[in-house]
C-alpha positions in Angstrom: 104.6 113.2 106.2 106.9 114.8 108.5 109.4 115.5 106.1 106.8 116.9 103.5 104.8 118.7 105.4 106.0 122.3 105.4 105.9 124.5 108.5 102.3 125.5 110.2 100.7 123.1 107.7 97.9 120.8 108.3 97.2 117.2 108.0 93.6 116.0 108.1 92.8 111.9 109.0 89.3 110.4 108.1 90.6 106.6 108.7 91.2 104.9 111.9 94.9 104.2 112.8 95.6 100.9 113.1 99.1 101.2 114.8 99.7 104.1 116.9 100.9 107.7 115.4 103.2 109.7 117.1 102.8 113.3 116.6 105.5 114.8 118.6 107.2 114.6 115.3 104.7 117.7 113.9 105.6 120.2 116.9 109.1 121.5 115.5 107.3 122.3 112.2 104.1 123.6 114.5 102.0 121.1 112.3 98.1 120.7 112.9 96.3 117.3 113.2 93.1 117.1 112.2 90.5 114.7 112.5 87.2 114.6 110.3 84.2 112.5 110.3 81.5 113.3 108.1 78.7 112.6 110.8 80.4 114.1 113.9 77.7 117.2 114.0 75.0 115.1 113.8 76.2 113.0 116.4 76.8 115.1 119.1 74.3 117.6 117.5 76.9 120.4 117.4 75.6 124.0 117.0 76.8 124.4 113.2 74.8 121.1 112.3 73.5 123.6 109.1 77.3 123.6 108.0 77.2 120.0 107.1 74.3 120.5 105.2 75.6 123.4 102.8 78.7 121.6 102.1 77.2 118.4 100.8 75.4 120.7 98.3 78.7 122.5 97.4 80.0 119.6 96.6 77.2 118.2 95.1 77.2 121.6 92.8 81.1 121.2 92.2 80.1 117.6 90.8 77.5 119.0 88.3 79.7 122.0 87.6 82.7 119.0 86.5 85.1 120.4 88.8 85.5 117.9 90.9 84.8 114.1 90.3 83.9 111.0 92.5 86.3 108.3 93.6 84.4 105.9 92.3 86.1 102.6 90.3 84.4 100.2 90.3 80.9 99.4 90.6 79.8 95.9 91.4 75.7 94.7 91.0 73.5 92.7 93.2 73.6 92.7 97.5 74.3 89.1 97.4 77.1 87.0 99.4 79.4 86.2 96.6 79.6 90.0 95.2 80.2 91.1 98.8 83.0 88.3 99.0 84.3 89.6 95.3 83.9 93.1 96.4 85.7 92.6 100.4 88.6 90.2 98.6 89.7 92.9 96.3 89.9 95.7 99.5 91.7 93.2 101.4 94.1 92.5 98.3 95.6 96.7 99.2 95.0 97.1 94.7 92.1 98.6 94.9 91.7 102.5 94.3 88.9 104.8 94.6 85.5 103.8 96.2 83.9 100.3 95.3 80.3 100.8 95.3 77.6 97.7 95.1 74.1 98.7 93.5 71.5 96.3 94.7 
């Protein structure tokens, strides 16, 4: 990302690391870092808790309105132990793409 990013951009994270990330590599280009988690204003009951609640309905309009689509690829039925098996083997298998969504 270094090498792609171009100067004062931004790079926003909603996964956990799992090795470490060094980001002195960002500072020459003056690079933001920026972490976002859906729930954060509801957890810490942040002032602009309101803000989370009209963008879900943006989104939820830009849905309707066709500009913008879900993720979703597959959908798997029943809340059972061998769909959740089916369902965990082909995350773990680093082929799947898009959400994965089980409708019980």
């Amino acid at each position: 990302m270094t090498e792609l990013i171009a100067p004062q951009g931004g790079i926003c994270c909603v996964v956990n690391n799992t090795e470490k990330v060094d980001l002195n590599s960002l500072k020459e280009k003056s690079v933001s870092f920026h972490w976002e988690l859906m729930f954060t204003r509801s957890m810490f009951q942040t002032e602009d808790m309101l803000a989370q609640h009209k963008i879900l309905n943006r989104v939820s309009d830009l849905v309707k309105e066709k500009k913008i689509q879900s993720t979703l690829n597959r959908t798997f039925q029943g809340l059972s132990s061998e769909t959740l098996r089916e369902v965990h083997k082909l995350q773990e298998s680093g082929k799947s793409i898009g959400k994965n969504v089980v409708i019980f």
